[in-house]
N, CA and C atoms as a LAMMPS dump frame, in Angstrom:
ITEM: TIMESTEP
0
ITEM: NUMBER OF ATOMS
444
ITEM: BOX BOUNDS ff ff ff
-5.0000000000000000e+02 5.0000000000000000e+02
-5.0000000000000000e+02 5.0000000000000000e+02
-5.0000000000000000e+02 5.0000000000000000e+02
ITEM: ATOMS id mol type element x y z
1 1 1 N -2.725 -35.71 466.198
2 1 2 C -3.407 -35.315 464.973
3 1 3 C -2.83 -36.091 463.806
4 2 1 N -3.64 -36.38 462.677
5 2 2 C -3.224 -36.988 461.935
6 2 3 C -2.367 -35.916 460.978
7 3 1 N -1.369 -37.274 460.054
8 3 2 C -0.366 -36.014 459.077
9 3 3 C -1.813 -35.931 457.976
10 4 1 N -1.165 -34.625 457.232
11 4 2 C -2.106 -34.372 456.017
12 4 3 C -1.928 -35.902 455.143
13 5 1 N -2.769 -35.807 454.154
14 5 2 C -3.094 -37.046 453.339
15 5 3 C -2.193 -36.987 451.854
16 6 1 N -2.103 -35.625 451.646
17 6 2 C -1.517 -34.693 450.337
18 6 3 C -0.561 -34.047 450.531
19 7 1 N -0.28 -33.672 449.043
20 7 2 C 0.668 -32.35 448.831
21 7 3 C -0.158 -30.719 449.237
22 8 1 N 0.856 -30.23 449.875
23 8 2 C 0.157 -28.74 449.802
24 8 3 C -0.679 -28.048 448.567
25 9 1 N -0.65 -28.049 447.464
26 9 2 C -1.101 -28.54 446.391
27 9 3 C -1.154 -29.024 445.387
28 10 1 N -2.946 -29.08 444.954
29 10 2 C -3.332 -31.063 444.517
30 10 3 C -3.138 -30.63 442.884
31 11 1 N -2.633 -31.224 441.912
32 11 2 C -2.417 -30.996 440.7
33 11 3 C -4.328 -30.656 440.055
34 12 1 N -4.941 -31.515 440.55
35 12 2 C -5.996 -31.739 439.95
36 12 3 C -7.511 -31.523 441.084
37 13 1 N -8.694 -30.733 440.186
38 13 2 C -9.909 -30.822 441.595
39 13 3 C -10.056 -32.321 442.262
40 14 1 N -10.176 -33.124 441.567
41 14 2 C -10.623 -34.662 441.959
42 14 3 C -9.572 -34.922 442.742
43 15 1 N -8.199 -34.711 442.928
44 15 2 C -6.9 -34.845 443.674
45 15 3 C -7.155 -34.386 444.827
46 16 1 N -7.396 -32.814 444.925
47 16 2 C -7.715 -32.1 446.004
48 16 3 C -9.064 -32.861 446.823
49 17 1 N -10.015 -33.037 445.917
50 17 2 C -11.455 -33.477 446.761
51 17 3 C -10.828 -34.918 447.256
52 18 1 N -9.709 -35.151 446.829
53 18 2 C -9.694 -36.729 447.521
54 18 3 C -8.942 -36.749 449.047
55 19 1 N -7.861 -35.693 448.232
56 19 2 C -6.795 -34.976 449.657
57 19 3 C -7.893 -34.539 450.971
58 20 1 N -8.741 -33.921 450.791
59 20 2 C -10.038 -33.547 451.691
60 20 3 C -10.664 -34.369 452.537
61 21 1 N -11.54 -35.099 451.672
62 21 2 C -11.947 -36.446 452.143
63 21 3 C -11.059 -37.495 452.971
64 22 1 N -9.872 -38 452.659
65 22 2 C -9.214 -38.336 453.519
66 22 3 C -8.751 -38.284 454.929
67 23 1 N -8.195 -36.501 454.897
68 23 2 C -8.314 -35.843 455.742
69 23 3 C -9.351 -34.99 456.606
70 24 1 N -10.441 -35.33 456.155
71 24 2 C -11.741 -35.371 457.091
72 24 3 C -11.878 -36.821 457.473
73 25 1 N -11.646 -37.751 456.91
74 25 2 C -11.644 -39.082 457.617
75 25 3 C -10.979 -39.362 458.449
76 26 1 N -9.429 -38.752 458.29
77 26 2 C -8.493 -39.081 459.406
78 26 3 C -8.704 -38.519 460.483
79 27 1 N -9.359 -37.39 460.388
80 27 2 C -9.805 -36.503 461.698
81 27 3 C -10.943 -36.81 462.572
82 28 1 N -11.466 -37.621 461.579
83 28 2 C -13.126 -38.17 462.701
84 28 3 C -12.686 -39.379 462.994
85 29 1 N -11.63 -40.015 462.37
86 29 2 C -11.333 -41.365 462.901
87 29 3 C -10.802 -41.1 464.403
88 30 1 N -9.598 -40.222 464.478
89 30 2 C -9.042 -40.029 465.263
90 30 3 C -10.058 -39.087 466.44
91 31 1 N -10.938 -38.872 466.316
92 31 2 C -12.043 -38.366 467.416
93 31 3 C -12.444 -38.993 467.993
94 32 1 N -13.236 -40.328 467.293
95 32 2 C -13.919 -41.53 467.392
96 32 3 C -12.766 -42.081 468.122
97 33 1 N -11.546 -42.576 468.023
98 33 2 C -10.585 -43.198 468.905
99 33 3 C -10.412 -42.245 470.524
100 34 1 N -9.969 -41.017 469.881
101 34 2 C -10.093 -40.529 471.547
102 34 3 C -11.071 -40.32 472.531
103 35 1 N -12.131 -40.499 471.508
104 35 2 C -13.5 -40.384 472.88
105 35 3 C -13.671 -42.147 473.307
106 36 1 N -12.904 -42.638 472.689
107 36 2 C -12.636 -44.186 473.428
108 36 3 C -11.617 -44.311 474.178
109 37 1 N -11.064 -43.32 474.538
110 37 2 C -9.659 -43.608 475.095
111 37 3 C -8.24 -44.652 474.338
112 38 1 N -8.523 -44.325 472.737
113 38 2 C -7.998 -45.157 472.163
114 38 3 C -6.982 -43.931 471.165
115 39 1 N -5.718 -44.468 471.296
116 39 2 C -4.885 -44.003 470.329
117 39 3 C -5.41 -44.312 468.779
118 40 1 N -5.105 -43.639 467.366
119 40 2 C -5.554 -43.816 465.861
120 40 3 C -4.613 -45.302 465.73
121 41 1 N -3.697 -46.175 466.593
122 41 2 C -3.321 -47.179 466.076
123 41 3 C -3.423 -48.098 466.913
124 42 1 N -4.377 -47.622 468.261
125 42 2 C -4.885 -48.776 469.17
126 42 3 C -6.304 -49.349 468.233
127 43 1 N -6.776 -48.171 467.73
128 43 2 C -7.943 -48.609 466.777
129 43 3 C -8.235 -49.272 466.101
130 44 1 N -7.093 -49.136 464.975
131 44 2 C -6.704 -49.838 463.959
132 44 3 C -6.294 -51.228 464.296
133 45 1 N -5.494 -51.32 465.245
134 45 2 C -5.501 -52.741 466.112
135 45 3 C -6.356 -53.189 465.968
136 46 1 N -6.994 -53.09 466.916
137 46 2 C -8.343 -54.083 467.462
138 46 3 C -9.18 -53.753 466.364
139 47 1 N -9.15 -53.009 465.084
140 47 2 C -10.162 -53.522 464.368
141 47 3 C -10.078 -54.876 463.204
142 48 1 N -8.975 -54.512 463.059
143 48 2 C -8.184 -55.948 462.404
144 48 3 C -7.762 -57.027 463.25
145 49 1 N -8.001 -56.946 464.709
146 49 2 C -8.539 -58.178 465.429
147 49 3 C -9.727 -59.073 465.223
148 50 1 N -9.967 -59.229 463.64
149 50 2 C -11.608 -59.877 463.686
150 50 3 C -10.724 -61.62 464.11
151 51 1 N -9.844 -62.076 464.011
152 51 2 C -9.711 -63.152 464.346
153 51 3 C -8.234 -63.202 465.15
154 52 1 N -8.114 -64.604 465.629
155 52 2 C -6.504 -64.761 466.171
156 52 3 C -5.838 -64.061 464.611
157 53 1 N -4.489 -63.501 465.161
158 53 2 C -3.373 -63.016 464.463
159 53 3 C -2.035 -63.42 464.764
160 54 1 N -1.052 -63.626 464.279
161 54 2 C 0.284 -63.82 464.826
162 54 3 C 0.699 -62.238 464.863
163 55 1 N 1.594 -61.704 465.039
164 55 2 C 2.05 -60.889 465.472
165 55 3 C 3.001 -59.924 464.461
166 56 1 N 3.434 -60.703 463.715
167 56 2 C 4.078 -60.555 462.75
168 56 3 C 3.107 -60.459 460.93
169 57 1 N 2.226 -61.452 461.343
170 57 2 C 0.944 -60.907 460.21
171 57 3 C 0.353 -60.069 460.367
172 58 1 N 0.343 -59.53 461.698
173 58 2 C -0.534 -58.195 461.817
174 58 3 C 0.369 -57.107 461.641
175 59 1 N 1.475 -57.468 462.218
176 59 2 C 2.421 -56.188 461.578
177 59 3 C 2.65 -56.04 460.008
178 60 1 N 2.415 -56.997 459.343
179 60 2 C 2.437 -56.892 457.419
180 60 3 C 1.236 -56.849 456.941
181 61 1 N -0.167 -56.46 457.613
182 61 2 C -1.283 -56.168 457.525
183 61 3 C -1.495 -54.869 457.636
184 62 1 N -0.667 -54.115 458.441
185 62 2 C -1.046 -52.943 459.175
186 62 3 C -0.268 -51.841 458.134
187 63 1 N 0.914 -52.232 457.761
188 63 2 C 2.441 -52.145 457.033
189 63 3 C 2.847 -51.263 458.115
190 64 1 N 3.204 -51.853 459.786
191 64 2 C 4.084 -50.832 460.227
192 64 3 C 5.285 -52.224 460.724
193 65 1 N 6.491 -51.577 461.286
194 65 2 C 7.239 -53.051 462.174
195 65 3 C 6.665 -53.319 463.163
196 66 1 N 7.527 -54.534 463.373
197 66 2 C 7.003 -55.133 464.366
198 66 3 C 6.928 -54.911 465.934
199 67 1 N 8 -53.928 466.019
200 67 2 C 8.082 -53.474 467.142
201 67 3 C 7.074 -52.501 467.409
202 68 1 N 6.59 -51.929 466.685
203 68 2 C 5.446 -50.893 466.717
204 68 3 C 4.518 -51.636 467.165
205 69 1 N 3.923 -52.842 466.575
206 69 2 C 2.792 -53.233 466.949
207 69 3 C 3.216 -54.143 468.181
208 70 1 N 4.174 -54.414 468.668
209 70 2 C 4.777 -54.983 470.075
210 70 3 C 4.247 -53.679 470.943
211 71 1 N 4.574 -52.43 470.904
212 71 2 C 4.241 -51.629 471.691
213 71 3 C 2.599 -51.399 472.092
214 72 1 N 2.201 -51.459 470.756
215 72 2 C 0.664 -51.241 470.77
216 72 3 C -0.18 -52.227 471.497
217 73 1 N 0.614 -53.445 471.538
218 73 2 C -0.147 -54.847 471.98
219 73 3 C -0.068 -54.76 473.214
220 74 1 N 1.147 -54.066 473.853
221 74 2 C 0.984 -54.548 475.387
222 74 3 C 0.448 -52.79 476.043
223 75 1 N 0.296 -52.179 475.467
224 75 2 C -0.593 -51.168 475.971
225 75 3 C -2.316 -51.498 476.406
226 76 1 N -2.74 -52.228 475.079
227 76 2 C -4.31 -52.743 474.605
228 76 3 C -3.926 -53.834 475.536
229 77 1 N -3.369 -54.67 475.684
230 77 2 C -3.307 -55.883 476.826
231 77 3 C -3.161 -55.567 478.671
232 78 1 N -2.246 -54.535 478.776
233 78 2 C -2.915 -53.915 479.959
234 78 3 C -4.118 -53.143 480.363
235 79 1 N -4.825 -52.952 479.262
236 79 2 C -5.988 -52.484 479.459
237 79 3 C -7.143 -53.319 479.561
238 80 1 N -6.812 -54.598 479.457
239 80 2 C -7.633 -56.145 478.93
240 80 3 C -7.942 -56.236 477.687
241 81 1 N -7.918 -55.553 476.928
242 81 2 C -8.538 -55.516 476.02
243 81 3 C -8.381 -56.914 474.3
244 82 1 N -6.632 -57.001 474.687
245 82 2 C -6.47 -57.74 473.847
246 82 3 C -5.5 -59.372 474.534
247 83 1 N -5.277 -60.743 474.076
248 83 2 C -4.666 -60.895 474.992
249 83 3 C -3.886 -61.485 473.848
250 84 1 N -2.569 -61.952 474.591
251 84 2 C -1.114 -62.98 473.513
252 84 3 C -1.307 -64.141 474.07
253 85 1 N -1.267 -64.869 473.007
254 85 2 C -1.47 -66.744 472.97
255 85 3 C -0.069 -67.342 472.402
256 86 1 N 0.431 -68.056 473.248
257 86 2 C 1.571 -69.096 472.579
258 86 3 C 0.667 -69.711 471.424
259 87 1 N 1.686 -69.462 470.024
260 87 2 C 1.168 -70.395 468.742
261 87 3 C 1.059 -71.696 469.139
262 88 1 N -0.257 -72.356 468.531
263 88 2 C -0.345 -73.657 468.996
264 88 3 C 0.927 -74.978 468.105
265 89 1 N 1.606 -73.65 466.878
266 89 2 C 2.499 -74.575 466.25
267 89 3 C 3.89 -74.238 466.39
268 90 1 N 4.105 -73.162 466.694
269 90 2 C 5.14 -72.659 466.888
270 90 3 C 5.554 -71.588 468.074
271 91 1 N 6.036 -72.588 469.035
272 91 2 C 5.412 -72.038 470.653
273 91 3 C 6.525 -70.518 470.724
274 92 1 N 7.388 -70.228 470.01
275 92 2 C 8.273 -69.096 469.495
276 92 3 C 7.928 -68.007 469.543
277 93 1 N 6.399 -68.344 468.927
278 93 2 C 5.79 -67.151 468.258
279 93 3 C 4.547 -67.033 468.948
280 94 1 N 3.807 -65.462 469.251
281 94 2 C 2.666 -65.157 469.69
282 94 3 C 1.654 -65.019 468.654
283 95 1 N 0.184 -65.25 469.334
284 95 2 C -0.967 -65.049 468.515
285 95 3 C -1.634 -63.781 469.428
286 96 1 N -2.781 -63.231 468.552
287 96 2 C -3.388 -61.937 469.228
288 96 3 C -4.846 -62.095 468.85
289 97 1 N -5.259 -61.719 470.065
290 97 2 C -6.695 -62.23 469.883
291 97 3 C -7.546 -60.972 470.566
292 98 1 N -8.6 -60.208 470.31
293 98 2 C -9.168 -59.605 471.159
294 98 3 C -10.177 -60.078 472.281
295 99 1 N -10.05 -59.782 473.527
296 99 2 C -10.998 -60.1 474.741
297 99 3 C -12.713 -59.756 474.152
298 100 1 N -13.228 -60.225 475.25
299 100 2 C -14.891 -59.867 475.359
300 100 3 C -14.804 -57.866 475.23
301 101 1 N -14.008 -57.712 476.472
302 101 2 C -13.866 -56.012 476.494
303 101 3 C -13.445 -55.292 475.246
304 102 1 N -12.2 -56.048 474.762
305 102 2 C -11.756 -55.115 473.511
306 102 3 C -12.758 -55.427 472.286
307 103 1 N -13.812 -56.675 472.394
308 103 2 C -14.669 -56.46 471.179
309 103 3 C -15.52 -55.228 471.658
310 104 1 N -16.071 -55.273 472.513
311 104 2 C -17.076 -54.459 473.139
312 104 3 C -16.692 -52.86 472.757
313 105 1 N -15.382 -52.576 473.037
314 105 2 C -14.927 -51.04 473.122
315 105 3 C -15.032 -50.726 471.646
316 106 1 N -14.409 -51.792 470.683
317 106 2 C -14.509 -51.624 469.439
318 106 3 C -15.745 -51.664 469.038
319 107 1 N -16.761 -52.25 469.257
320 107 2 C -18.347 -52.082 468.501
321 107 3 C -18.74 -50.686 469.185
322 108 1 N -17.872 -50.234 470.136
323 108 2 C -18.844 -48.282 470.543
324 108 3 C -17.905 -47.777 469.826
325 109 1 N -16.776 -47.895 469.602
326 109 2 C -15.976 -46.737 468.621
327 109 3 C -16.469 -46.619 466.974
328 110 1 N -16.614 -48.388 466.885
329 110 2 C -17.307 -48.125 465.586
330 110 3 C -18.925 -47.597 465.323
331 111 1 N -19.307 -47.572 466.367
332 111 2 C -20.502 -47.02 466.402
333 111 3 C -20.741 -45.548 466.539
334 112 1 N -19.83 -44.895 466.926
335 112 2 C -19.47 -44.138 467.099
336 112 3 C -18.531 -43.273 465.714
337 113 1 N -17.867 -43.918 465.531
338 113 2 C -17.449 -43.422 463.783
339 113 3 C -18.502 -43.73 462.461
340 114 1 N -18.534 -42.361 462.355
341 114 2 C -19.933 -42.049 461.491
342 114 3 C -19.506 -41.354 460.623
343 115 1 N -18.705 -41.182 460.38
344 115 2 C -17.961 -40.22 459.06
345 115 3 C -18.633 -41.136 457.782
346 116 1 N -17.984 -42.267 457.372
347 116 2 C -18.173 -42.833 456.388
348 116 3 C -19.449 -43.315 455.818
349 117 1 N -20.326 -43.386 457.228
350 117 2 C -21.935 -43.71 457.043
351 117 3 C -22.847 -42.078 456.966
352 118 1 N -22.16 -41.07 457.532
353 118 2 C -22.625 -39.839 457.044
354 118 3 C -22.376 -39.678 455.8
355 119 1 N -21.263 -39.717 455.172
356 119 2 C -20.825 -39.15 454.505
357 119 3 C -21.606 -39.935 452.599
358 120 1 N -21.598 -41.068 452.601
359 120 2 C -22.82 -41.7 451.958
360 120 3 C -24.064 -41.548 452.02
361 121 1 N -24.477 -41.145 452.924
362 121 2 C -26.327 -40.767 452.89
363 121 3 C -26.12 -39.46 452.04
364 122 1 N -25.099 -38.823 452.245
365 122 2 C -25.43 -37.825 451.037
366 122 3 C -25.902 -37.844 449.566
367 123 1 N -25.464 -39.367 449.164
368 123 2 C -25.809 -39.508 447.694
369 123 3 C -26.396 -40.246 447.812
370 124 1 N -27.514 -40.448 446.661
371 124 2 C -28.317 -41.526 446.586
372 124 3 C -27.501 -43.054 446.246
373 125 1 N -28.815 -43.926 446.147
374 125 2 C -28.16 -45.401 445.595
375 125 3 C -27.597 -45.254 444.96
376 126 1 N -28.059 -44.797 443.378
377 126 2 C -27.031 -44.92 442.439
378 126 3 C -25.762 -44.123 442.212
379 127 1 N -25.776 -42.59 443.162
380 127 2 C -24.469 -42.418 443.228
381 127 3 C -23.311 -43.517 444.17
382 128 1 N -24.038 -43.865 445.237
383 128 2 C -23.103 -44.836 446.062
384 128 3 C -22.632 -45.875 445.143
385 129 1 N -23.586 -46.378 444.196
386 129 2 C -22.475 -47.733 443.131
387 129 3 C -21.604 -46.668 442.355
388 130 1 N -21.845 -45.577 441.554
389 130 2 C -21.139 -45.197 441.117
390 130 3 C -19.415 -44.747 442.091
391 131 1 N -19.859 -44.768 442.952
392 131 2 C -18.762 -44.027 444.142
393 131 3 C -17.758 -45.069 443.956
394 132 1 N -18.187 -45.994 444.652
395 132 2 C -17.995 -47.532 444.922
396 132 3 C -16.652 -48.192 443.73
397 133 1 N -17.47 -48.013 442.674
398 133 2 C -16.921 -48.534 441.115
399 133 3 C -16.244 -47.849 440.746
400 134 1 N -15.87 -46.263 441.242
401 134 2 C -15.173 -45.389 441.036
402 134 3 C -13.814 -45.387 441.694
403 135 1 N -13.929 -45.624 443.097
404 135 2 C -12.755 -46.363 444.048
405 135 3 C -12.319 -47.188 443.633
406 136 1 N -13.316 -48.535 443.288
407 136 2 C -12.515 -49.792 442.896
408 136 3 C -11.31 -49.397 442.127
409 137 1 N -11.426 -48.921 440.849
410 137 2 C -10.997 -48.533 439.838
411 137 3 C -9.822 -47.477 439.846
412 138 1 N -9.758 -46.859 440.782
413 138 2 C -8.652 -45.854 440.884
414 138 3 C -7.628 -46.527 441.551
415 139 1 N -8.246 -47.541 442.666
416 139 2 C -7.085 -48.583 443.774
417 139 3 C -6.459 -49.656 442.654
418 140 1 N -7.738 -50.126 441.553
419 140 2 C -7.421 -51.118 440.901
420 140 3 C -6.471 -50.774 439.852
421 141 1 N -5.532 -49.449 439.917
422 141 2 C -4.688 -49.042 438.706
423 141 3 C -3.29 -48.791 439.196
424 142 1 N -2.987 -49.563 440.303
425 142 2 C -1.652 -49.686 440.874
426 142 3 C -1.252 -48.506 441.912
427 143 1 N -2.637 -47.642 442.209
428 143 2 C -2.7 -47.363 443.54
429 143 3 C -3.011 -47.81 444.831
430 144 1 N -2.936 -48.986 444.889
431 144 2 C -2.807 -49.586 446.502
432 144 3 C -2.123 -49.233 447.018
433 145 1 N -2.209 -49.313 448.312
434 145 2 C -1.187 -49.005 449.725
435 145 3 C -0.741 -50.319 449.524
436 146 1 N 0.9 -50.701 450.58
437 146 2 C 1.241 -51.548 450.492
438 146 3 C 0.266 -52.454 451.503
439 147 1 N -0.712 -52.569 451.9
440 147 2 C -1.976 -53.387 452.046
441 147 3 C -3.018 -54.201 450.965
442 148 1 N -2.945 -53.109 450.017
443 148 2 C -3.801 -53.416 449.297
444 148 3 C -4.053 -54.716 448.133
């Protein structure tokens, strides 16, 4: 299960409705992964597999170590799903690439995660730009994750 997103409580309604939302996201994410037979950070893997990765960029992409995503890789690689490439420049170092299978599993999980596409049909167009411009703007005020 995922951890909560928040404090037990949110100073503010818009705090709380965000604490919510989150944590309804983390919970359908993590549904959507187990009815794939996928752990919430095998997911996250292979979805940030859109291209080769080194191993170490995906671990400062993800913001976890590296050993974490060492574990995750050879789980998803015994499953076929993902495979490790000697760097073509630096034979030291591995690249990560997803298989035919691990794209495949990932286009039904994402097809399958519908939270975020439910959760927008609720408002019309112009609430969705407003939504949209509203996010930008709250991430764009030195709330990023260390991703962002």
């Amino acid at each position: 299960m995922a951890a909560p997103s928040g404090p037990v409580t949110a100073s503010t309604d818009a705090e709380r409705a965000m604490f919510d939302f989150v944590d309804a996201y983390d919970r359908a994410y993590e549904t959507a992964a187990l009815e794939h037979g996928l752990s919430v950070a095998q997911a996250c893997v292979l979805g940030r597999l859109t291209r080769q990765i080194g191993m170490r960029e995906l671990a400062d992409e993800i913001g976890c170590d590296a050993s974490n995503i060492t574990q995750i890789i050879r789980r998803l690689e015994a499953r076929d799903l993902v495979r490790r490439h000697l760097h073509p420049d630096d034979r030291r170092s591995r690249q990560i690439v997803r298989t035919p299978d691990g794209t495949a599993l990932y286009a039904a999980f994402e097809k399958s995660f519908e939270f975020a596409r439910a959760a927008i049909a609720n408002l019309s167009a112009r609430e969705q730009d407003q939504l949209a411009a509203l996010l930008r703007k709250a991430l764009d005020n030195g709330t990023r994750g260390p991703n962002g």
